[in-house]
PDB file of N, CA, C and O in Angstrom:
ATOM      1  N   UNK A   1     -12.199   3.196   9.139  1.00  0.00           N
ATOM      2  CA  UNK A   1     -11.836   1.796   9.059  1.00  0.00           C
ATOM      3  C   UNK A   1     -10.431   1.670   8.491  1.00  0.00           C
ATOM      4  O   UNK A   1     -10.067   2.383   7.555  1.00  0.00           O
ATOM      5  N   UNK A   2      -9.592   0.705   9.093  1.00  0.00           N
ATOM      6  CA  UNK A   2      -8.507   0.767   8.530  1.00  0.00           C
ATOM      7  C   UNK A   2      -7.866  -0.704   8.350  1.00  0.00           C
ATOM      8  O   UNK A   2      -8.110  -1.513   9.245  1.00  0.00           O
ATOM      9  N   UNK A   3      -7.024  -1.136   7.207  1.00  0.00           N
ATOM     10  CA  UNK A   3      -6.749  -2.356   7.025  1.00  0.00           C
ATOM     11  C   UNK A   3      -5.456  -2.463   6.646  1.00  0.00           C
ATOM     12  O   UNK A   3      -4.870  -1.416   6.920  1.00  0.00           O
ATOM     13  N   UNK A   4      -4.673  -3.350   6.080  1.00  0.00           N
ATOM     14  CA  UNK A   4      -3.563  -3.418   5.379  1.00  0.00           C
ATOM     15  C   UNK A   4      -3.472  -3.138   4.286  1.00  0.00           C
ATOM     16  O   UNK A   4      -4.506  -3.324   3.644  1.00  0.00           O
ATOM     17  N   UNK A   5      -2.219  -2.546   3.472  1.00  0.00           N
ATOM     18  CA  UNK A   5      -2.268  -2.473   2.181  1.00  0.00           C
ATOM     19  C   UNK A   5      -2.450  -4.010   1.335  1.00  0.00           C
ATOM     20  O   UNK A   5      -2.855  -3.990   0.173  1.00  0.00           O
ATOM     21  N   UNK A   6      -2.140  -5.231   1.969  1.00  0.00           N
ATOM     22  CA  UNK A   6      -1.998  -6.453   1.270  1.00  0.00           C
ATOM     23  C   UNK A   6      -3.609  -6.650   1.027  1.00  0.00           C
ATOM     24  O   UNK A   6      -3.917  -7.530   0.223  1.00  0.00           O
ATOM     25  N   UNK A   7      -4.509  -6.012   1.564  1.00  0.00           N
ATOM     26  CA  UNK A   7      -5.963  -6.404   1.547  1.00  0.00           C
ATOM     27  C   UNK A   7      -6.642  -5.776   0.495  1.00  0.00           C
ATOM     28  O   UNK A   7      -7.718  -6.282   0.176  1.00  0.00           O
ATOM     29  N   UNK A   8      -6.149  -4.512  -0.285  1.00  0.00           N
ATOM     30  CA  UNK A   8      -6.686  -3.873  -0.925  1.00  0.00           C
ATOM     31  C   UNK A   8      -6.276  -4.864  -2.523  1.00  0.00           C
ATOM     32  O   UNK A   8      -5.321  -5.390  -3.093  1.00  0.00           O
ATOM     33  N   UNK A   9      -7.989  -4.596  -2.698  1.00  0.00           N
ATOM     34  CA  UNK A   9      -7.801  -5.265  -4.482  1.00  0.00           C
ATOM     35  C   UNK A   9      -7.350  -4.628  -5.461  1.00  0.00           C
ATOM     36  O   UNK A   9      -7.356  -3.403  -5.339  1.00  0.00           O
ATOM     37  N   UNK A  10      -6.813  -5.217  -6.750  1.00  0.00           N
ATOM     38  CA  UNK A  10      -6.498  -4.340  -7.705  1.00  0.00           C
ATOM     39  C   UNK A  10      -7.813  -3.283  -8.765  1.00  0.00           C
ATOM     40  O   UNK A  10      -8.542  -3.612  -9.701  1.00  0.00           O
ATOM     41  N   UNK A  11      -7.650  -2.228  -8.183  1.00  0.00           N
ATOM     42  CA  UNK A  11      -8.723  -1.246  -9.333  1.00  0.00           C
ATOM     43  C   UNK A  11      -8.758  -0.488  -7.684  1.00  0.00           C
ATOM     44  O   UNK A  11      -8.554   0.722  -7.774  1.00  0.00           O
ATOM     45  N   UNK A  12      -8.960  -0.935  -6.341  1.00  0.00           N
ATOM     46  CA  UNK A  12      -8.991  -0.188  -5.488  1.00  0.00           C
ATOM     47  C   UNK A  12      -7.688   0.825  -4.755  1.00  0.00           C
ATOM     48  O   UNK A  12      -6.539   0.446  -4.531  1.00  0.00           O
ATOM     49  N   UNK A  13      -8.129   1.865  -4.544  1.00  0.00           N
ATOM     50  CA  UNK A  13      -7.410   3.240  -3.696  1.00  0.00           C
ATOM     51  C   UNK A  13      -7.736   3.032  -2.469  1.00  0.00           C
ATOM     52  O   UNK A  13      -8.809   2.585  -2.065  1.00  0.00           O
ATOM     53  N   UNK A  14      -6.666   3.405  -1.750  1.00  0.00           N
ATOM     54  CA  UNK A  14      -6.407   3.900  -0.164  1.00  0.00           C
ATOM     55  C   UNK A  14      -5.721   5.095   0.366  1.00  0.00           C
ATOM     56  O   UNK A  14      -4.985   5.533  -0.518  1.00  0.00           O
ATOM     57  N   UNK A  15      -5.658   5.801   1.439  1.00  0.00           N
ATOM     58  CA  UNK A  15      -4.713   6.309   1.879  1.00  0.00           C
ATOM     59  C   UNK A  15      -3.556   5.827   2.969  1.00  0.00           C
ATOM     60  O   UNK A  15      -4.115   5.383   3.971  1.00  0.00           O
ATOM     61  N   UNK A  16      -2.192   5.787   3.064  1.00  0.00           N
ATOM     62  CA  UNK A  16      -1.406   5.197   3.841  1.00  0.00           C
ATOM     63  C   UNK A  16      -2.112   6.332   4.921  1.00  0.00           C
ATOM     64  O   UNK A  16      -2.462   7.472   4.618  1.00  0.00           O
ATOM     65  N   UNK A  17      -2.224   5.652   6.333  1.00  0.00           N
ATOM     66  CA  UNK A  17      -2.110   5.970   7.686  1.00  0.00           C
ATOM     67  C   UNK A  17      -0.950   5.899   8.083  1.00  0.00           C
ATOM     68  O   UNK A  17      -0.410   6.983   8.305  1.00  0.00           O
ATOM     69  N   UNK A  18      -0.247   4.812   8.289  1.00  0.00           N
ATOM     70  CA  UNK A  18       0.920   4.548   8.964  1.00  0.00           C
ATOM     71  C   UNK A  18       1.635   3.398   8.633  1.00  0.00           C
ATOM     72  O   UNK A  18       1.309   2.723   7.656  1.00  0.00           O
ATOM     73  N   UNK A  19       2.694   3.070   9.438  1.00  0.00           N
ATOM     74  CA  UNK A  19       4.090   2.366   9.208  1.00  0.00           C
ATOM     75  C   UNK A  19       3.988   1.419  10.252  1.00  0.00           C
ATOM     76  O   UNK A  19       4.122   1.952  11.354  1.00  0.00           O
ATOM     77  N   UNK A  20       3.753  -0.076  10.295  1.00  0.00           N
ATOM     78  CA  UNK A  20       4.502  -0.612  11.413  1.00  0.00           C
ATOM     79  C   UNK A  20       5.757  -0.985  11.366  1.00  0.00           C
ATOM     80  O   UNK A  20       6.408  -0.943  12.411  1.00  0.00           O
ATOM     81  N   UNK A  21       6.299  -1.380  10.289  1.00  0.00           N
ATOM     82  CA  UNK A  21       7.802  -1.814   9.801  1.00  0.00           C
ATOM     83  C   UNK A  21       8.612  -1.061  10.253  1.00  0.00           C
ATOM     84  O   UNK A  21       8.506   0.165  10.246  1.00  0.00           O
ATOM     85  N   UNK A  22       9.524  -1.697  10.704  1.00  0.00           N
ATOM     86  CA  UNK A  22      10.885  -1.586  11.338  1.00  0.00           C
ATOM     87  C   UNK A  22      12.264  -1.411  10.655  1.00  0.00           C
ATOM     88  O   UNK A  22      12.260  -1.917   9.533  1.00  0.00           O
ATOM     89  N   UNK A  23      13.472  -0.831  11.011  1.00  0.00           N
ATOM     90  CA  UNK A  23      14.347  -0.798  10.311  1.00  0.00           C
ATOM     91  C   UNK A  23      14.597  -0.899   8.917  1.00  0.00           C
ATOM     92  O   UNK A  23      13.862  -0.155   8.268  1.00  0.00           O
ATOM     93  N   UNK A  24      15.537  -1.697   8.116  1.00  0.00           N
ATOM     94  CA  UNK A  24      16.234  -1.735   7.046  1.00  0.00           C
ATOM     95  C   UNK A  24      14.648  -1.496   5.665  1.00  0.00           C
ATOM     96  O   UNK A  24      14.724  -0.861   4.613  1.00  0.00           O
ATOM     97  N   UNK A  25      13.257  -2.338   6.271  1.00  0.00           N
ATOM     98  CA  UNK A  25      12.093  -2.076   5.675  1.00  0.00           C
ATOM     99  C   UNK A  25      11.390  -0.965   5.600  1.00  0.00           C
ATOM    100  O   UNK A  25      10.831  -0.445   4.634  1.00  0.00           O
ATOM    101  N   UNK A  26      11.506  -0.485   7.273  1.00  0.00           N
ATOM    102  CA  UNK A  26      10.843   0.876   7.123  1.00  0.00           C
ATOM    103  C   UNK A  26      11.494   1.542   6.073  1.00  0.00           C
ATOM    104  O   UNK A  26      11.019   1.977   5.024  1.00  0.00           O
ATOM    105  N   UNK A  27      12.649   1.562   6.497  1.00  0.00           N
ATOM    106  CA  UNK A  27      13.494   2.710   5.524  1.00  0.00           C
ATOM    107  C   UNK A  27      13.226   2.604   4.140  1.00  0.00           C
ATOM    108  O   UNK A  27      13.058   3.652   3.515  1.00  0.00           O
ATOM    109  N   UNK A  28      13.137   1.182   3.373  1.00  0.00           N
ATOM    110  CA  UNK A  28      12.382   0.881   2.182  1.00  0.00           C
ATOM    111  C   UNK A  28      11.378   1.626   1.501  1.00  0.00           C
ATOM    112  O   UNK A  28      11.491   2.403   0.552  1.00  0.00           O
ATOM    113  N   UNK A  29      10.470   1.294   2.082  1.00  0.00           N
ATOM    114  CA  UNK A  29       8.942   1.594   2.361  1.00  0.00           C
ATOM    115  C   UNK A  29       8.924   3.573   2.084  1.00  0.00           C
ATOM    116  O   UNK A  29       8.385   4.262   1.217  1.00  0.00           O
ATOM    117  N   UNK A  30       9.513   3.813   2.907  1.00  0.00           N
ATOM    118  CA  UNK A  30       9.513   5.172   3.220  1.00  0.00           C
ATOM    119  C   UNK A  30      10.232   5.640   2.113  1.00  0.00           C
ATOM    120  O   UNK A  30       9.486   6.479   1.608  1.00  0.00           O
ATOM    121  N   UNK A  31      11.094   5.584   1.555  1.00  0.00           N
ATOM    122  CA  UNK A  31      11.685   5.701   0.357  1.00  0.00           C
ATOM    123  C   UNK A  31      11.346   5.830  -0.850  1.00  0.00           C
ATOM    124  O   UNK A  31      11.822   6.618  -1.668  1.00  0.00           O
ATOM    125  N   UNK A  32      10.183   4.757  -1.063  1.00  0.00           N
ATOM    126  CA  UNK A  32       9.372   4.469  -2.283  1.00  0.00           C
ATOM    127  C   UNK A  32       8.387   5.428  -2.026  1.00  0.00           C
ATOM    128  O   UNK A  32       7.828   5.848  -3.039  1.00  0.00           O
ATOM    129  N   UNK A  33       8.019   5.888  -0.973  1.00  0.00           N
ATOM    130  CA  UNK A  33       6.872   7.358  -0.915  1.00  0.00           C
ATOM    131  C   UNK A  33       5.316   6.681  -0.158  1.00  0.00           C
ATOM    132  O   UNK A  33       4.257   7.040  -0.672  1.00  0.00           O
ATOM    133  N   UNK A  34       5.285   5.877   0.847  1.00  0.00           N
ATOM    134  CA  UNK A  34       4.634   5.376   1.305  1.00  0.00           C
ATOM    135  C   UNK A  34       4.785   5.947   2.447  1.00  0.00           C
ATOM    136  O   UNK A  34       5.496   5.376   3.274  1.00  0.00           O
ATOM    137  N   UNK A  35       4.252   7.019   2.730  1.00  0.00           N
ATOM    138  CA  UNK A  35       4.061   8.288   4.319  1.00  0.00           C
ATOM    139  C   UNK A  35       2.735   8.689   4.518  1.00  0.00           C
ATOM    140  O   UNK A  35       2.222   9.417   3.668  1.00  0.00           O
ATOM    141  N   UNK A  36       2.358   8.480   5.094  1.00  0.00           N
ATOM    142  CA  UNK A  36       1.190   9.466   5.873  1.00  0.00           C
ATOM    143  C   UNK A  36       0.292  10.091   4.431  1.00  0.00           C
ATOM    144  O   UNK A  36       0.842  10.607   3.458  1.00  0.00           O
ATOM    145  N   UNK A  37      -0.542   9.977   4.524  1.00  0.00           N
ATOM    146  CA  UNK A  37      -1.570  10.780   3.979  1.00  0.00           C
ATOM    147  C   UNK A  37      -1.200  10.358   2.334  1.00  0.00           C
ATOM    148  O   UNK A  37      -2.090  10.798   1.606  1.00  0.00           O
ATOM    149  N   UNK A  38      -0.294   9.737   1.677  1.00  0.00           N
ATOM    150  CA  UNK A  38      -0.175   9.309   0.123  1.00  0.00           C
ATOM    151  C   UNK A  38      -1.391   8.318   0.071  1.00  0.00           C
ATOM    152  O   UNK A  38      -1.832   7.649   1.005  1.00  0.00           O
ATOM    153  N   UNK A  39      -1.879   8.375  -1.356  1.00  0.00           N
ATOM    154  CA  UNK A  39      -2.702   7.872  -2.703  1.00  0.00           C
ATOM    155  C   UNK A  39      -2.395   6.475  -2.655  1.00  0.00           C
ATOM    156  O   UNK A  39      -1.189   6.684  -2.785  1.00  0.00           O
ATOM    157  N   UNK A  40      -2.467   5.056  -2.568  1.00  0.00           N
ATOM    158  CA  UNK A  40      -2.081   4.314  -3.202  1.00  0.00           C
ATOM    159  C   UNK A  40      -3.255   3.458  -3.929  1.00  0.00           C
ATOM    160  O   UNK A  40      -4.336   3.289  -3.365  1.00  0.00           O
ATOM    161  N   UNK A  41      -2.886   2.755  -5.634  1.00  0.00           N
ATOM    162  CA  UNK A  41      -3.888   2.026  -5.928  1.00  0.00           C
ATOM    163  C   UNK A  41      -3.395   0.759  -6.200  1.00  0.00           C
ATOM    164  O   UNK A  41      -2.259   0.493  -6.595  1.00  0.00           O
ATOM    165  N   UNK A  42      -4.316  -0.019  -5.966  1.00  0.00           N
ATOM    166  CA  UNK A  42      -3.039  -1.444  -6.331  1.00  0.00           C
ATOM    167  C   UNK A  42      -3.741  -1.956  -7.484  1.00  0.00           C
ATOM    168  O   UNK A  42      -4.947  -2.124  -7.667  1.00  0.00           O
ATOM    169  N   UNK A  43      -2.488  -2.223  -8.412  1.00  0.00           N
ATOM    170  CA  UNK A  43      -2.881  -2.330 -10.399  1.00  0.00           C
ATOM    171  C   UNK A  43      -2.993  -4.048 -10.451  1.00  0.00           C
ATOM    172  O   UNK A  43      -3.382  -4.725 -11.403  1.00  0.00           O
ATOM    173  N   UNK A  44      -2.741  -4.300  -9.732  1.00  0.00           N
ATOM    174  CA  UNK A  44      -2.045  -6.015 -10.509  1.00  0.00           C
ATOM    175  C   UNK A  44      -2.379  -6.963  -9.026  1.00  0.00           C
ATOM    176  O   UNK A  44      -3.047  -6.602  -8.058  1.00  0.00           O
ATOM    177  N   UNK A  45      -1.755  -8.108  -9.213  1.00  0.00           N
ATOM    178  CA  UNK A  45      -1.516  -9.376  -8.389  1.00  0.00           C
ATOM    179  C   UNK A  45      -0.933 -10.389  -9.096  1.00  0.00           C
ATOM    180  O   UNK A  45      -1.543 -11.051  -9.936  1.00  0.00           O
ATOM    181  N   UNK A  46       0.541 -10.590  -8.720  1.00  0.00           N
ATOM    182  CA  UNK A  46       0.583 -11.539  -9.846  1.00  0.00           C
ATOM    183  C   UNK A  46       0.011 -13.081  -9.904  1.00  0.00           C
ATOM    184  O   UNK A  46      -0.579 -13.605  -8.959  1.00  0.00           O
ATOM    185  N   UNK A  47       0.252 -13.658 -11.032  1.00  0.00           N
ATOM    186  CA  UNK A  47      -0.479 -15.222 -10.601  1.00  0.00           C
ATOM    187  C   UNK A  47      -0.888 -15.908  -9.810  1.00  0.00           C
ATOM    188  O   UNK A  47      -2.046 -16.324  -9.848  1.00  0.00           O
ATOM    189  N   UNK A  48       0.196 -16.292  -8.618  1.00  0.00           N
ATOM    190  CA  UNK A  48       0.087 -16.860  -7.650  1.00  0.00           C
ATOM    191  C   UNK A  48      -0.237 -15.670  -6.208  1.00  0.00           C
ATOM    192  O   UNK A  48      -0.271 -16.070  -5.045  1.00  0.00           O
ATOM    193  N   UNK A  49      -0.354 -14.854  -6.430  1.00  0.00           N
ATOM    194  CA  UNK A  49      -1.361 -14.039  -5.394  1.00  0.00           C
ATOM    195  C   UNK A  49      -0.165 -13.684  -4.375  1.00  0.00           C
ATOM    196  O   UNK A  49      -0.363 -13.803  -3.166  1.00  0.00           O
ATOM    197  N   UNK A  50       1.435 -13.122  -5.013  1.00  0.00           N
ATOM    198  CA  UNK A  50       2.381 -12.288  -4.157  1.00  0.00           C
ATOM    199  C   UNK A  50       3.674 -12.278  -5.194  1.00  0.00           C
ATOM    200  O   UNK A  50       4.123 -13.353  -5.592  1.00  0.00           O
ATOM    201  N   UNK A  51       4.064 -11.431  -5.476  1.00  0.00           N
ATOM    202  CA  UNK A  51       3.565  -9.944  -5.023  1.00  0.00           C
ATOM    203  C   UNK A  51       2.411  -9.444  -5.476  1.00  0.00           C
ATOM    204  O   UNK A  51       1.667 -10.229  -6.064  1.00  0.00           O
ATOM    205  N   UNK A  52       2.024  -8.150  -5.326  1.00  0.00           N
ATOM    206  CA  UNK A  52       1.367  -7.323  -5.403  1.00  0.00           C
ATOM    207  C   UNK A  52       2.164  -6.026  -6.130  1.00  0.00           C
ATOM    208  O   UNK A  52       3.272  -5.662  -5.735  1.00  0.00           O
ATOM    209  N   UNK A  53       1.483  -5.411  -7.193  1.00  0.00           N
ATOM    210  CA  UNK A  53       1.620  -3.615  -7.620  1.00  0.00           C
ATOM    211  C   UNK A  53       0.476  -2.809  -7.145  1.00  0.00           C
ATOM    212  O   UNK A  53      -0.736  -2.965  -6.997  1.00  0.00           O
ATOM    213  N   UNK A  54       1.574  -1.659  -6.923  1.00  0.00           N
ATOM    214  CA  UNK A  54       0.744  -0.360  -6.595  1.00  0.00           C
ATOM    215  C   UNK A  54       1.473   0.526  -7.139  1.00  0.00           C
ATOM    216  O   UNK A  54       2.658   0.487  -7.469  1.00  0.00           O
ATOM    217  N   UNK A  55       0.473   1.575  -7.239  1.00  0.00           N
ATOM    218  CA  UNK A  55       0.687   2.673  -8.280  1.00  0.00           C
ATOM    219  C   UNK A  55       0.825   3.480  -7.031  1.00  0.00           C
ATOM    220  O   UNK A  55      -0.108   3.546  -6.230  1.00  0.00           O
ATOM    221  N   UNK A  56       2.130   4.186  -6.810  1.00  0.00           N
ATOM    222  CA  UNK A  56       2.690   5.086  -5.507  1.00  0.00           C
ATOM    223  C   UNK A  56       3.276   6.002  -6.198  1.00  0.00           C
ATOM    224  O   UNK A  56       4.168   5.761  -7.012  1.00  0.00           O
ATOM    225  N   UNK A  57       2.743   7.354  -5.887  1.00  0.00           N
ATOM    226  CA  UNK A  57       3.313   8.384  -6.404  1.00  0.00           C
ATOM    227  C   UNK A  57       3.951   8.726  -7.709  1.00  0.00           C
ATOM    228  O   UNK A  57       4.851   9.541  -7.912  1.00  0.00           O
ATOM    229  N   UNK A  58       3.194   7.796  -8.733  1.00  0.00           N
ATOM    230  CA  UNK A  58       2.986   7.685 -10.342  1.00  0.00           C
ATOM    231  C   UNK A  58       4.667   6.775 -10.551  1.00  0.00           C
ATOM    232  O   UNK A  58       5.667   7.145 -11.166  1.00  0.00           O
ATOM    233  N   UNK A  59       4.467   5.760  -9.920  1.00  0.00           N
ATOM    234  CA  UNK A  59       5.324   4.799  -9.748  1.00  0.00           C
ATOM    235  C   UNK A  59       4.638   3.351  -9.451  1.00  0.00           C
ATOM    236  O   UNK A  59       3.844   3.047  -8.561  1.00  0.00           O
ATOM    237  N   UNK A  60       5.275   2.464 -10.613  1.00  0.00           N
ATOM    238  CA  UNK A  60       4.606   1.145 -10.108  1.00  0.00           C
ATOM    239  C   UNK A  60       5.216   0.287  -9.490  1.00  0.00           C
ATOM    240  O   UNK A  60       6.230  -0.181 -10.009  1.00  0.00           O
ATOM    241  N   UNK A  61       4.781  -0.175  -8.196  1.00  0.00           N
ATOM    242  CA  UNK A  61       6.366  -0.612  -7.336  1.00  0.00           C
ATOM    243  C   UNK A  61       5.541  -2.291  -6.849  1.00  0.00           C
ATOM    244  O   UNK A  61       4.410  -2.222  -6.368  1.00  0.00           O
ATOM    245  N   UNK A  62       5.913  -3.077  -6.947  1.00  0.00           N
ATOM    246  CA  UNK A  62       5.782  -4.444  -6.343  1.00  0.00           C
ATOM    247  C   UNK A  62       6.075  -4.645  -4.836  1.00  0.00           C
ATOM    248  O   UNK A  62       7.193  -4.329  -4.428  1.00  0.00           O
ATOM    249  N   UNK A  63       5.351  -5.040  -4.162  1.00  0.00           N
ATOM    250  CA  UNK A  63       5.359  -5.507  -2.936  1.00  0.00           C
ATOM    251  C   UNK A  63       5.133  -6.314  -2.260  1.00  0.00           C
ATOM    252  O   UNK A  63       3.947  -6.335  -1.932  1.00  0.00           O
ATOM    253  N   UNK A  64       6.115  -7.543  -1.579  1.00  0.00           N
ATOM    254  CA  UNK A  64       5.399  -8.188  -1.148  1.00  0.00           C
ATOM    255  C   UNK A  64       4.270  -8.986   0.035  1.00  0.00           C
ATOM    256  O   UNK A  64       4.796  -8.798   1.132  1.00  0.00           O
ATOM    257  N   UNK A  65       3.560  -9.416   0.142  1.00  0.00           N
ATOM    258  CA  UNK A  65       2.074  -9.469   1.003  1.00  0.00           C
ATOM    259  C   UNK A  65       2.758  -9.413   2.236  1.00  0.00           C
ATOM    260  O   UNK A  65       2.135  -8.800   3.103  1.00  0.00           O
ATOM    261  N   UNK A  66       4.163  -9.999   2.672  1.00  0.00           N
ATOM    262  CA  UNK A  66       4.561  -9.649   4.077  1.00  0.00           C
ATOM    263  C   UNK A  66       4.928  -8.604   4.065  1.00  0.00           C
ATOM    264  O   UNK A  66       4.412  -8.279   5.135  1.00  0.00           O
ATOM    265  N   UNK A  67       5.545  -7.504   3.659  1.00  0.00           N
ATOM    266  CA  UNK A  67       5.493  -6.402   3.802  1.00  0.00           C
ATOM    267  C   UNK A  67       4.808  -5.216   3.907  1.00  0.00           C
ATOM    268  O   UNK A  67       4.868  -4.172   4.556  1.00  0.00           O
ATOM    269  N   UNK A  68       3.770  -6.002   2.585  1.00  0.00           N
ATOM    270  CA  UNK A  68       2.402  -4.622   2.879  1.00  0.00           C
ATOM    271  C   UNK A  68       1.681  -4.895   3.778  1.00  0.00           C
ATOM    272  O   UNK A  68       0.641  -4.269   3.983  1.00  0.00           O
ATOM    273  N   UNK A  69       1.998  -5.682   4.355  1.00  0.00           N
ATOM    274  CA  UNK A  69       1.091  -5.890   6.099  1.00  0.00           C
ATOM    275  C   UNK A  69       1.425  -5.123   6.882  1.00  0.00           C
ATOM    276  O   UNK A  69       0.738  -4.943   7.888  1.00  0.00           O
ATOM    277  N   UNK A  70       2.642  -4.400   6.655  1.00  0.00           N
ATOM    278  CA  UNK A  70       3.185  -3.320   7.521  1.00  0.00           C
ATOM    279  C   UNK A  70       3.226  -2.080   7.623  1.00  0.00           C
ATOM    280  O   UNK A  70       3.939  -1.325   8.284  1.00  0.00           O
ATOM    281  N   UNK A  71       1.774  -1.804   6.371  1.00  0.00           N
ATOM    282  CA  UNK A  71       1.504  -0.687   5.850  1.00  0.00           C
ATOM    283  C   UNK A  71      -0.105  -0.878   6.089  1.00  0.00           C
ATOM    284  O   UNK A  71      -0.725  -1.856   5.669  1.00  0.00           O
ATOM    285  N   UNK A  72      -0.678   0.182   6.811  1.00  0.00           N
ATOM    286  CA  UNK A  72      -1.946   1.022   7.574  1.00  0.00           C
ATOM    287  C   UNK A  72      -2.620   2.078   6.659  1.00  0.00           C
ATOM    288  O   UNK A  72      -2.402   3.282   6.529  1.00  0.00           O
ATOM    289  N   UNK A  73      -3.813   0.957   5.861  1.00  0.00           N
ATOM    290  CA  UNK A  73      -3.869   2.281   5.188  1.00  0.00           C
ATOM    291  C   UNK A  73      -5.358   2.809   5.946  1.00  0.00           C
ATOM    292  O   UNK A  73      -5.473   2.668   7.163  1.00  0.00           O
ATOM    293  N   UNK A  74      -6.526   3.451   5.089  1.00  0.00           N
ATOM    294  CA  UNK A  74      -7.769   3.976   5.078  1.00  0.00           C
ATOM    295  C   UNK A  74      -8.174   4.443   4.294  1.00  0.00           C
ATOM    296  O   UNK A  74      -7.637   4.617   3.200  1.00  0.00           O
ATOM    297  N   UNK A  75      -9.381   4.822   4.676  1.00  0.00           N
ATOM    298  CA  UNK A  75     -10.294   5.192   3.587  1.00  0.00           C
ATOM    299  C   UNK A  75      -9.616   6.948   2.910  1.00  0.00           C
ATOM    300  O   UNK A  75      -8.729   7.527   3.538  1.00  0.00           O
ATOM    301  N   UNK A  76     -10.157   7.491   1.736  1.00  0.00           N
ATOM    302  CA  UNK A  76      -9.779   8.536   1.297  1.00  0.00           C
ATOM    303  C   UNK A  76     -10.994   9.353   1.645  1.00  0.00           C
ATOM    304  O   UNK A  76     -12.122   8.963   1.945  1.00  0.00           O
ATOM    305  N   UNK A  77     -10.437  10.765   1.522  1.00  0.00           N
ATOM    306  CA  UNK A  77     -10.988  11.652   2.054  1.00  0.00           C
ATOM    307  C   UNK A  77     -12.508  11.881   2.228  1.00  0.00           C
ATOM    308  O   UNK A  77     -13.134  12.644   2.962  1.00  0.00           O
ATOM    309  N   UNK A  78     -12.981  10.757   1.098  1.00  0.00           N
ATOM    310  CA  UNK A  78     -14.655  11.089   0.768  1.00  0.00           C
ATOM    311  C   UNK A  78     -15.197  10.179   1.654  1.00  0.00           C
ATOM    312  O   UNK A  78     -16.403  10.237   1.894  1.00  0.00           O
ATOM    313  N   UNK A  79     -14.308   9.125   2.318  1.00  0.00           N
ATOM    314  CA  UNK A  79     -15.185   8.388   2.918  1.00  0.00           C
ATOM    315  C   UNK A  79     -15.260   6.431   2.665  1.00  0.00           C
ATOM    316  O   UNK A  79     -15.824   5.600   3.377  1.00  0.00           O
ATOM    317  N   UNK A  80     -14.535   6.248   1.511  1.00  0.00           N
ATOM    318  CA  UNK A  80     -15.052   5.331   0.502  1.00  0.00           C
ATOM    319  C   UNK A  80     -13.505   4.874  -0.014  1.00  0.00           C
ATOM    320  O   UNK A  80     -12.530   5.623  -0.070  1.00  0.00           O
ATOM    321  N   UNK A  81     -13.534   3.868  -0.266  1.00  0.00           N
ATOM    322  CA  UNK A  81     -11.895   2.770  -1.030  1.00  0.00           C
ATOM    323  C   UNK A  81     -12.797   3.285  -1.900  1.00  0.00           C
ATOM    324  O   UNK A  81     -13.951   3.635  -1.649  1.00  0.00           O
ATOM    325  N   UNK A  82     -11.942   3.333  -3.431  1.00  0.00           N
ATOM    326  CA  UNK A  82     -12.235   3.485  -4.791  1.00  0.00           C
ATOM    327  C   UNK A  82     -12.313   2.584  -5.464  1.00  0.00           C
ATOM    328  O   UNK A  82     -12.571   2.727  -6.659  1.00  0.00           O
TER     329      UNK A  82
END
């Protein structure tokens, strides 16, 4: 099963699948360590419900809900979001 990163709650894990983002974002995205097969958990939401934190590669990076729409994640290896 696979969804967006903007869907995942805070206390829950995913694995990135893939990238739909394009240019100047992809390159973003990809930068901060959001590739194929990475960990992400998302810690926070702020008040008004955008941005969003995730804990990426022992980094807490803010994102916002239009962007992590452009990020494919899934389930981790066991089967199960955390």
């Amino acid at each position: 099963m696979m969804r967006n990163l903007s869907e995942i709650k805070p206390g829950e894990t995913a694995v990135v699948k893939s990238l739909c983002a394009h240019g100047s974002m992809r390159r973003r995205l990809l930068d901060i360590g959001l590739v194929e097969g990475t960990h992400v958990e998302c810690v926070g939401v702020s008040p008004l419900g955008d941005p969003a934190a995730y804990l990426i590669r022992g980094a807490v990076i803010a994102i916002r809900a239009a962007d992590s729409r452009d990020v494919l994640v899934g389930e981790d290896r066991y089967g199960t979001y955390l």
